[in-house]
C-alpha positions as CSV (number, residue, x, y, z in Angstrom):
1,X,-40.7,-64.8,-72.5
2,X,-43.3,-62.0,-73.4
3,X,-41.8,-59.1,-74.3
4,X,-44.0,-57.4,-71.4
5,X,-42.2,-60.0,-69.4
6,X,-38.8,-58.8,-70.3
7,X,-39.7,-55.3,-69.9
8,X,-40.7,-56.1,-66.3
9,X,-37.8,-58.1,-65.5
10,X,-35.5,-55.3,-67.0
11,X,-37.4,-53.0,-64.5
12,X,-37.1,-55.0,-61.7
13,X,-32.8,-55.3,-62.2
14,X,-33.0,-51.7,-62.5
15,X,-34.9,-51.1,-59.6
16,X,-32.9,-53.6,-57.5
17,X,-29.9,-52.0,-58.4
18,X,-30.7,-48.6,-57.6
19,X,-31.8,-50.0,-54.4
20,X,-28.3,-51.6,-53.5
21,X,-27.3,-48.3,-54.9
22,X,-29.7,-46.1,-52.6
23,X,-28.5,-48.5,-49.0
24,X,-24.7,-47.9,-50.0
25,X,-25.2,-44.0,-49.9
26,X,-27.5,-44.3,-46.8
27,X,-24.6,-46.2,-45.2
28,X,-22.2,-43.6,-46.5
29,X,-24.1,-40.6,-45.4
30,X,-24.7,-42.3,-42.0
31,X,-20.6,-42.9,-41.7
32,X,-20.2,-39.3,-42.8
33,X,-22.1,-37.7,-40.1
34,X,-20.9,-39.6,-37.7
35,X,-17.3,-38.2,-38.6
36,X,-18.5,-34.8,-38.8
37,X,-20.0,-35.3,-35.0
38,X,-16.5,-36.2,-33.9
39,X,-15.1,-33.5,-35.8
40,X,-17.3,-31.0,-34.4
41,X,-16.5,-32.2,-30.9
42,X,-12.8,-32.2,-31.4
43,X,-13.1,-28.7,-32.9
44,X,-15.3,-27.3,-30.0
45,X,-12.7,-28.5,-27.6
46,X,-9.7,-26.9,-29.7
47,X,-11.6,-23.5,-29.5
48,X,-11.5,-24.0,-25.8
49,X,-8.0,-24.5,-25.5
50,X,-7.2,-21.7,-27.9
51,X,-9.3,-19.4,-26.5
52,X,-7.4,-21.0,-22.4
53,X,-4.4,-19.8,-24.4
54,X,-5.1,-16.6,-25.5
55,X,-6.0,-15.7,-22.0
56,X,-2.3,-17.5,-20.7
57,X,-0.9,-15.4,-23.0
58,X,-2.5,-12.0,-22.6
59,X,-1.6,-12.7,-19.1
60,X,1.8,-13.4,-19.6
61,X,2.0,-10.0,-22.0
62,X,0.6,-8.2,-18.8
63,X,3.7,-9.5,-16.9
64,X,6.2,-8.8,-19.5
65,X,4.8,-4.9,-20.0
66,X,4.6,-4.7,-16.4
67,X,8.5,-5.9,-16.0
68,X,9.5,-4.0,-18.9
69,X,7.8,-0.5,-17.5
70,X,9.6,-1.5,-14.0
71,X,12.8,-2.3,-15.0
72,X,13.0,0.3,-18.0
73,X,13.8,-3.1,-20.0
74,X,13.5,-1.1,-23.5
75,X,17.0,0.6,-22.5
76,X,18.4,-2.0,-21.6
77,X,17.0,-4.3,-24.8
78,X,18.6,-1.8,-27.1
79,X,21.6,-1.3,-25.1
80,X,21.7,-5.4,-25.8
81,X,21.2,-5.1,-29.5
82,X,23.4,-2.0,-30.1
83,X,26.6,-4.0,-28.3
84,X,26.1,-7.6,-28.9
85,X,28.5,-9.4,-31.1
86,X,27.4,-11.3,-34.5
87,X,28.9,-14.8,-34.3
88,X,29.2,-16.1,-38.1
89,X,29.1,-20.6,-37.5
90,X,31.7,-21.8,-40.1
91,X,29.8,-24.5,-42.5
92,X,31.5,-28.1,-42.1
């Protein structure tokens, strides 16, 4: 073999390589954006349901303020804490 024959077959393993090389990354980036999709749609639908819950919950905090400032509940919540009684569980 001619030495410019071994210099182009060297090239041509090179370049078949980086090919193989090039098609496992394009696989990989392909496999990668499709779990970024899916992440992207789980994430949008867990904003949804956070942002559901912070309105349960601001509605709920309505309630309680409203029951508290009805039933003067902050008397009777101190009046709790000031008389209840510590219970100490023994270890076994």
């Amino acid at each position: 073999m001619l030495p410019d024959e071994m210099e182009a077959e060297k090239n041509r393993k090179i370049i078949l390589s980086q090919a193989n090389t090039i098609e496992i990354l394009q696989r990989n980036v392909r496999d990668l954006q499709g779990q970024l999709n899916l992440q992207y749609v789980k994430n949008k639908k867990l904003i949804e349901q956070n942002a559901e819950a912070m309105v349960i919950i601001g509605h709920k905090q309505q309630e309680i303020d409203y029951l508290k400032e009805r039933c003067n509940f902050s008397d009777v919540e101190s009046h709790y804490m000031d008389n209840s009684i510590i219970v100490e569980r023994e270890e076994v």
